[in-house]
C-alpha positions in Angstrom: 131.4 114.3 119.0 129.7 111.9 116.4 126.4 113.7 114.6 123.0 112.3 116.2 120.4 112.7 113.9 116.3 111.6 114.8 114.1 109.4 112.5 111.6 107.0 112.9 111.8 103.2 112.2 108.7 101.6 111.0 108.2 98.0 110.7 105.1 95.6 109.9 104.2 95.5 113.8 105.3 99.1 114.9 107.2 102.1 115.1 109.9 103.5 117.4 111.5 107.0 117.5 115.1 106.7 116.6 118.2 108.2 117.4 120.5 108.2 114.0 124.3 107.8 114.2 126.9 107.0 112.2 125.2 107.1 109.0 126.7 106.0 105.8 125.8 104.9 102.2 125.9 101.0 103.6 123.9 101.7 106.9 124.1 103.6 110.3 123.8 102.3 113.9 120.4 103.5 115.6 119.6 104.2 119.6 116.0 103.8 121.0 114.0 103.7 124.1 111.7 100.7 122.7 111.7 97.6 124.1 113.9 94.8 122.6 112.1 93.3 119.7 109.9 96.0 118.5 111.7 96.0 115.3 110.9 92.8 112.3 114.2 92.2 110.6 112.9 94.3 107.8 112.0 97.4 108.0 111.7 101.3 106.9 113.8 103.8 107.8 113.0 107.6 108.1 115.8 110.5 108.3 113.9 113.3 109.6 111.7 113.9 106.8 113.5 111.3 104.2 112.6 108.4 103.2 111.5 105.6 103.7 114.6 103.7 102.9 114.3 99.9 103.5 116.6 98.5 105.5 117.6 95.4 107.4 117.9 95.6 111.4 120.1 93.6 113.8 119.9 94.3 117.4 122.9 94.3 119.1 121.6 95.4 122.9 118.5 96.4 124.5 118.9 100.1 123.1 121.5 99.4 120.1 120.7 98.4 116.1 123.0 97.8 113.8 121.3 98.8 110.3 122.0 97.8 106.9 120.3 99.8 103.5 118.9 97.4 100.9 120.2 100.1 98.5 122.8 102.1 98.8 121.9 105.6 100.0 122.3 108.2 97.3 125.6 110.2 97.8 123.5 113.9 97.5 121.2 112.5 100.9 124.6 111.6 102.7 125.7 115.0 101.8 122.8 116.4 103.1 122.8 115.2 106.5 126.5 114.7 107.3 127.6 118.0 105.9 128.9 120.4 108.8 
């Protein structure tokens, strides 16, 4: 089973509570229970506590965003959170 982590997205219109999986140094894929559209292409990211990282959001359904970091994330933050 793929690790879910939570974070919150913020954007220049709103935040949304997110869902976190698949997280790499390149980008993750996020799950939330906004409405469509609630996130600007641009936005911050927020791993729990972490961040904000700015990233670049594509929405691929109604619940599904496909996320891509501006930067790179740092290897010891992927550590971090994908360590088992």
């Amino acid at each position: 089973m793929a690790m879910i982590l939570y974070g919150e997205c913020v954007s220049a219109r709103d935040k949304a509570l997110v869902r976190i999986c698949e997280l790499a140094d390149r980008g993750c894929d996020l799950e939330t229970d906004a409405p469509q559209g609630v996130f600007d292409a641009d936005f911050s990211l927020w791993i729990g506590a972490v961040g904000p990282f700015a990233a670049t959001a594509t929405q691929r359904d109604a619940r599904r965003i496909a996320v891509r970091f501006k930067e790179p994330l740092d290897g010891k933050i992927l550590r971090h959170f994908t360590a088992e």
